[in-house]
C-alpha positions, 0 to 999 in steps of 0.5 A: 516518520517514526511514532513516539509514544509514552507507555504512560498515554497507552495506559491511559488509552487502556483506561479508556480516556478521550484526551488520551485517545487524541492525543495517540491518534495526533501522533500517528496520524502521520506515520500511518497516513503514509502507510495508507497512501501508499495503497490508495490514491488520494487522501480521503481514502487514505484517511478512511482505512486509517480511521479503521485501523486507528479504531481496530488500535483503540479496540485491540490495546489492551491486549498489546505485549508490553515486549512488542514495540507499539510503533511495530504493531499499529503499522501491522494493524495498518497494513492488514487494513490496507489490506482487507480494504483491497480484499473488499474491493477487488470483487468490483470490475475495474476499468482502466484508463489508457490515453481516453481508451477505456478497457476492463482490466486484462485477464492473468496469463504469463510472459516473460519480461527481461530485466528492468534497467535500474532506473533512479525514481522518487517514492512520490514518482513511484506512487503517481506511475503506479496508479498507470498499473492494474489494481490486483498487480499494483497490490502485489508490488507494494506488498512486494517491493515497499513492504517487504513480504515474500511471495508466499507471504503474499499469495496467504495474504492475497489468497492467490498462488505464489505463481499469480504473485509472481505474474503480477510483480512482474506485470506491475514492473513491465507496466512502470517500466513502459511507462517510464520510456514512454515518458522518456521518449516523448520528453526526447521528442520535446527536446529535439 
């Protein structure tokens, strides 16, 4: 969903004018609610980053280049929010939640996985398997896989080394794609 604005309401957003505001809010409310979904898992989460970087758009305004696309810069402002939010809150133990068995998220160390087979999933499908996968992996997957940014991107994002990185990325596919045949199986198992 694209953001389509007039340079004409930004100007009047620079000036500080309340219906304006709403106005920008009402049409990117969509485009950036989606963003934040994609880093949380329900709404109301997804809505509290969004307010924030809606917040940091209105502050930071008047210092945005006529040259820059505004669609472009409140997605980074989305995204750095989203990203901030999970810095916030990766200091708090996780626990995670495996068939009623309740385990503290698994400590780093490295293996190998072999390569995925292609599997054709939905993002909505992707974002409901991906909640199944530990938080700090579940990060680097989405900054990886849905937003495009490099390992070395990632590791400065994240401050962790582009070899976590890595591990993670691989982590959150090994996860999905257990996931994924296990969910397989037992709908094989149903139909026999």
């Amino acid at each position: 969903m694209r953001i389509v604005v007039k340079s004409k309401l930004i100007k009047a957003c620079i000036k500080g004018e309340r219906k304006a505001q709403q106005s920008l809010y009402q049409a990117c409310f969509q485009p950036l609610l989606s963003i934040c979904m994609r880093y949380k898992n329900n709404q109301e989460d997804g809505v509290s980053i969004l307010n924030d970087a809606f917040l940091k758009i209105l502050t930071n305004i008047e210092s945005l280049d006529p040259n820059i696309p505004f669609e472009a810069w409140a997605k980074r402002i989305t995204i750095n929010c989203c990203i901030n939010d999970y810095r916030k809150n990766r200091a708090k133990p996780v626990i995670l939640s495996y068939d009623d068995e309740y385990v503290r998220e698994p400590s780093i160390h490295a293996f190998e996985i072999e390569e995925e087979d292609h599997v054709g999933i939905t993002l909505k499908k992707l974002k409901e398997l991906l909640v199944k996968v530990p938080a700090s992996s579940q990060e680097v997957f989405q900054l990886y896989i849905l937003e495009g940014y490099t390992h070395k991107e990632i590791a400065a994002i994240l401050k962790i080394s582009e070899g976590t990185s890595k591990w993670h990325l691989n982590n959150a596919r090994g996860k999905l794609k257990e996931i994924i045949l296990e969910s397989q199986n037992r709908i094989s198992k149903i139909a026999l």
